[in-house]
ZAMARGU-4260 file (C-alpha; in steps of 0.2 Angstrom, whole numbers, plus 5000, padded with zeros to 4 digits):
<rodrens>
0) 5030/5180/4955 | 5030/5163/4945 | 5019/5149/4948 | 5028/5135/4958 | 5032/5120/4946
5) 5021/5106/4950 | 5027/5089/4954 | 5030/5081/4932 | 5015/5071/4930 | 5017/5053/4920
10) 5002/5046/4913 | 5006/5033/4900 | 4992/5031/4884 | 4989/5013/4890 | 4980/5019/4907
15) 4970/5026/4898 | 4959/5009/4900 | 4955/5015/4916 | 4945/5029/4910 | 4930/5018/4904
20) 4927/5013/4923 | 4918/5025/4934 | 4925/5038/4947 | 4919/5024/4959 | 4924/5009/4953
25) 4930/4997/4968 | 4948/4990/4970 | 4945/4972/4962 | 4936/4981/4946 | 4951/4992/4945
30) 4962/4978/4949 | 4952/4968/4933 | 4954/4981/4922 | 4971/4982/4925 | 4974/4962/4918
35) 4963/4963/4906 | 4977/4976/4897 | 4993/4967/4903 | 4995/4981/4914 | 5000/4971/4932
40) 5018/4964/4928 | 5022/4981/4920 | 5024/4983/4942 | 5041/4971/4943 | 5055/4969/4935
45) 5055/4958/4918 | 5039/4956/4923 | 5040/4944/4934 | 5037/4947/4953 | 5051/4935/4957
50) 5063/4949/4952 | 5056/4965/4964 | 5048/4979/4959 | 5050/4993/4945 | 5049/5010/4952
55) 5046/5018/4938 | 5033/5008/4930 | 5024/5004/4949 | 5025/5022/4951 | 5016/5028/4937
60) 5003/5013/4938 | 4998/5020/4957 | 5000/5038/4950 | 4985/5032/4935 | 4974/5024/4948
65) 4976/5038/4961 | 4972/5052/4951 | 4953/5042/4946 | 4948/5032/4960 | 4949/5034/4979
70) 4961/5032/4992 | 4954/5014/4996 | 4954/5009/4979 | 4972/5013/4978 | 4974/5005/4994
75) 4966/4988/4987 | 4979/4988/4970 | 4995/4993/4981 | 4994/4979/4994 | 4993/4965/4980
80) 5005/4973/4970 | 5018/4976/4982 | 5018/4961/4996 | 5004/4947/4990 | 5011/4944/4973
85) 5030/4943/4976 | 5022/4933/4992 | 5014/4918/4978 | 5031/4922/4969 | 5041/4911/4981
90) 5030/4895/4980 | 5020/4882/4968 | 5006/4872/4966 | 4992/4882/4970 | 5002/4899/4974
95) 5009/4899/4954 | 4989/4895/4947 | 4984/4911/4960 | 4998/4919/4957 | 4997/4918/4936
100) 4975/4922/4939 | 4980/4937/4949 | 4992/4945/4936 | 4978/4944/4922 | 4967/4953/4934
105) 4956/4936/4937 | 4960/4933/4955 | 4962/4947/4970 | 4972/4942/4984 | 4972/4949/5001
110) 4987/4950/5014 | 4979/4941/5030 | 4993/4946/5043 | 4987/4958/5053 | 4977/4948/5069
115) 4967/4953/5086 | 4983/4958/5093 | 4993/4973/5091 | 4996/4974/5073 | 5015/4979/5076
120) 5021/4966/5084 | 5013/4950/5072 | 5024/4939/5086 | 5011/4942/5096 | 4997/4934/5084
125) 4985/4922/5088 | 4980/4912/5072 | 4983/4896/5073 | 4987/4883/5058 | 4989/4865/5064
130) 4997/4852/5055 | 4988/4833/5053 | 4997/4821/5039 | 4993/4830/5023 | 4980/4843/5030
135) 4983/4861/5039 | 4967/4867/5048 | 4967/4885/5052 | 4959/4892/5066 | 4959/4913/5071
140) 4953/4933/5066 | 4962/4944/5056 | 4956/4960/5059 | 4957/4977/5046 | 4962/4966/5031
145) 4960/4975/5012 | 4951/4967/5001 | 4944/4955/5015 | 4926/4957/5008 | 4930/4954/4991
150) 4944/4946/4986 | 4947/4927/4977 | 4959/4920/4988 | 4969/4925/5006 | 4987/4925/5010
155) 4984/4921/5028 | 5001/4923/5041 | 4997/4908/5056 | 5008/4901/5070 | 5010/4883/5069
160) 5019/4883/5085 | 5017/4893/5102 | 5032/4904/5105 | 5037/4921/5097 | 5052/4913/5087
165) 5052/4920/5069 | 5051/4902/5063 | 5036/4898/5073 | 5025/4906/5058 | 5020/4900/5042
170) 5010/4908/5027 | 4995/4898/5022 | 4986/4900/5004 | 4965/4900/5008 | 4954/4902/4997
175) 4940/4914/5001 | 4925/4904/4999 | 4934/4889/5007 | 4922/4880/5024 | 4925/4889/5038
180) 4928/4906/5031 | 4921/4921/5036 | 4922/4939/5030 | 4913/4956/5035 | 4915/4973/5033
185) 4924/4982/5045 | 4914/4997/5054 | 4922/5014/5046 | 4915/5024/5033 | 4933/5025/5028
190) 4945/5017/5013 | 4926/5014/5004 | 4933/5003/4986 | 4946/4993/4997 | 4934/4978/5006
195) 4945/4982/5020 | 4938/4971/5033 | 4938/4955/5047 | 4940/4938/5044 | 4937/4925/5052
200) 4944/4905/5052 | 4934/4891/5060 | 4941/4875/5058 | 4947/4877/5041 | 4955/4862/5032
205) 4966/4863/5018 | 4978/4850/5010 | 4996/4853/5012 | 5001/4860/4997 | 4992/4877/5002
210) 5004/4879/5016 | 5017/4893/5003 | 5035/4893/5003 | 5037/4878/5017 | 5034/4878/5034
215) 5040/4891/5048 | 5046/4902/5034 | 5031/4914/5036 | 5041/4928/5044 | 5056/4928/5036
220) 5045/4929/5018 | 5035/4942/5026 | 5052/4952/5030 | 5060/4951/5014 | 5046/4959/5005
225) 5039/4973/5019 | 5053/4984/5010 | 5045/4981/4994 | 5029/4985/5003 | 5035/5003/5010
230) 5042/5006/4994 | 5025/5006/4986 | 5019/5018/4999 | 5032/5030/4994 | 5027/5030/4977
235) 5010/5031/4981 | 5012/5046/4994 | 5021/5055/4977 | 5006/5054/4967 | 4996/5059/4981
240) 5002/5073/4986 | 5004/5079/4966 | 4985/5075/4965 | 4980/5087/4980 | 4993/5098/4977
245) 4988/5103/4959 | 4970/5103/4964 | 4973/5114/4979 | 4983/5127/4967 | 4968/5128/4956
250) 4957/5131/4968 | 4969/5146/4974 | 4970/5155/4957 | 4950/5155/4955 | 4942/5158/4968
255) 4941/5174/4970 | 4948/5188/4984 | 4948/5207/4984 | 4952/5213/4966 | 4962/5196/4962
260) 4962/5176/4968 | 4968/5170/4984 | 4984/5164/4974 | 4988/5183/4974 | 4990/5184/4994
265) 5008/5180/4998 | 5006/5173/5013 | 4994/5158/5004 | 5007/5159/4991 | 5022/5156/5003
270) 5010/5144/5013 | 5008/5133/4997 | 5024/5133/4991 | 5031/5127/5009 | 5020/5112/5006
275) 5026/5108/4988 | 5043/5111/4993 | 5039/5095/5006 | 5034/5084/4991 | 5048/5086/4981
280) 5059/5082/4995 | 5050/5068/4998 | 5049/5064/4979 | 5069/5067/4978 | 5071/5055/4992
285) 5060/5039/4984 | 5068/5043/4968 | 5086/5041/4976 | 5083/5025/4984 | 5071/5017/4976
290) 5084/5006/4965 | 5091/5001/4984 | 5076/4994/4989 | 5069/4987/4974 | 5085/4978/4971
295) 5091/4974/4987 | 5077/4977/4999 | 5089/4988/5009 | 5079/4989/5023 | 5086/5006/5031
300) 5082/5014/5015 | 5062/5005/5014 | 5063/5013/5033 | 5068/5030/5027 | 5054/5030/5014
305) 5041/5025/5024 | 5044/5039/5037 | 5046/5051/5024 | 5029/5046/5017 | 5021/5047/5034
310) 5028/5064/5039 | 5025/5074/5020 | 5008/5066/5016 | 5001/5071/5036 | 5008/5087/5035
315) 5004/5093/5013 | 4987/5087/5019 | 4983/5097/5032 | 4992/5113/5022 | 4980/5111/5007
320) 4964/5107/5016 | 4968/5124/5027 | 4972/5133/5011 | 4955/5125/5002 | 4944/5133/5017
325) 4925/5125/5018 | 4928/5119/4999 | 4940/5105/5008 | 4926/5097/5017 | 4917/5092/5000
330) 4916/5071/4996 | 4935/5068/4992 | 4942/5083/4997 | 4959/5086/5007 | 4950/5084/5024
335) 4941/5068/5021 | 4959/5062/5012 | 4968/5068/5028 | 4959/5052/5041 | 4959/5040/5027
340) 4979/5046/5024 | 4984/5042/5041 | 4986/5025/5033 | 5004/5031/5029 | 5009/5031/5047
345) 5001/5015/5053 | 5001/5002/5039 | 5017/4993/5036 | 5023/4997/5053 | 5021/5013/5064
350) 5031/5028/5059 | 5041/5025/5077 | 5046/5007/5072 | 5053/5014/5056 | 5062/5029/5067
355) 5066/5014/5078 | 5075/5005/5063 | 5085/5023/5056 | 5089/5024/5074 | 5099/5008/5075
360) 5108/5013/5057 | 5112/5032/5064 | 5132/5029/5064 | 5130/5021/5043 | 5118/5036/5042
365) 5129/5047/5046 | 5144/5042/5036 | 5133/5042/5019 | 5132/5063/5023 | 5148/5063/5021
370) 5150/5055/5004
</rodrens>
């Protein structure tokens, strides 16, 4: 019986920069390295995050940084890439001079949404910006932030107003070592490279013109790119799986069992080619409407995605780190991946909110399977 063909790996000359970095190399030295060769607006269209993504050219940049850095590395060089970028996109004065900084590596930006309440319902949040002639003073936590402990500047999602009206938010550009400011790492031993961590705001005080894309348009901002963002994570859960996939089926043919390898018991083999059969579903799926949400942000299809993402890499994990044995539990392997990965159902919104979303579009759902 054949080998299973793996998922095609693209892996262009000019990542190649990457290599002179070390195994582990945190998210803003990748995200450096990575201006330094022009490599950032390669991510959008024309170059420009104004105009949305690039699949192709986002996928193949995750796919290089996956497959030489950890999970919270990637993590760090996804979430500015896919929301905080097209985020500065939208506004001026200090959002353009962040926004040009970050795409020559100079400037890491971290997405400040998330608060001390439930991270799936941001209505719910408690940070508060308030609004004095020409100043906005912020006051709040945000809690499980990438790049918290080490970014340049913070894209920070505040209500100016009580009420959970989606106008009653508004984004706020601080810088990180503004007055006030306050980071620390969170408690995990996961996501090590992504500075994920807490923040906290204390009487912060900006001038105006930090306040990004006008006031009480923090929402609707935030959910015209969130596709963008699950699209990202679709790409990503590609190159993942491909990585872990390719390392499992190496270990299958050499280690040794009875007068062959452990590829040569067809159980394992059928086991193995169960999970691979997942990725390229998943793969076929990203790669059929990825141009729908790139373009349009079609928000059904960013929902599909992000459930398919959840569901393949949860359940190709699991199969490869059963089928890698006590060699899975090493630094990096498919069972330390497999916590850290869980990231897939939770970040972005839950995989029941996305379900939620393909729930309400059953009916237009359906009618597609017809075409």
């Amino acid at each position: 019986m054949s080998t299973p063909t793996l998922l095609p790996r693209a892996d262009p000359p000019s990542y190649r920069a990457l290599d002179a970095l070390t195994t582990g190399a945190s998210g803003p030295e990748v995200w450096r390295a990575l201006g330094a060769e022009g490599l950032l607006p390669r991510a959008y269209r024309d170059g420009d995050p104004r105009r949305g993504l690039e699949p192709g050219e986002l996928g193949r940049l995750l796919a290089a940084v996956d497959g030489r850095f950890s999970l919270g590395t990637t993590l760090a060089v996804c979430v500015p890439l896919a929301t905080c970028l097209p985020l500065l996109a939208r506004a001026a004065g200090p959002a353009s001079r962040t926004l040009s900084d970050a795409l020559r590596g100079r400037t890491v930006v971290a997405l400040a949404a998330t608060d001390d309440t439930a991270g799936c319902d941001l209505t719910s949040l408690n940070t508060e910006a308030v609004f004095d002639d020409d100043v906005v003073e912020l006051n709040g936590t945000k809690r499980w932030i990438t790049n918290a402990t080490r970014c340049e500047a913070l894209l920070v999602l505040a209500r100016h107003r009580p009420g959970p009206h989606f106008t009653n938010f508004t984004w706020v550009l601080v810088p990180a070592d503004a007055p006030g400011v306050h980071a620390e790492p969170a408690d995990t031993d996961l996501f090590d490279g992504s500075g994920t961590g807490h923040l906290s705001f204390d009487h912060v005080r900006l001038g105006r013109e930090h306040v990004m894309g006008g006031v009480g348009r923090g929402m609707s901002g935030f959910a015209a790119h969130i596709a963008s963002e699950r699209l990202a994570g679709a790409l990503w859960a590609v190159a993942l799986c491909r990585r872990v996939l390719r390392d499992t089926l190496h270990h299958l043919r050499e280690r040794p069992y009875a007068d062959g390898t452990l590829w040569h018991v067809e159980g394992i083999r059928q086991r193995y080619a169960a999970a691979l059969l997942l990725a390229r579903q998943h793969q076929a799926l990203t790669a059929g409407l990825a141009d729908a949400v790139a373009s349009g942000r079609d928000a059904t299809s960013a929902a599909m995605l992000k459930a398919s993402a959840a569901g393949t890499v949860e359940r190709v994990l699991d199969e490869c780190a059963h089928l890698q044995g006590a060699h899975g539990f090493r630094r990096g392997g498919p069972q330390e991946l497999r916590a850290q990965a869980a990231l897939f159902g939770i970040g972005g919104g839950t995989t029941e909110i996305v379900l939620s979303v393909m729930a309400g579009a059953a009916t237009d759902l359906l009618e597609e399977l017809d075409r």
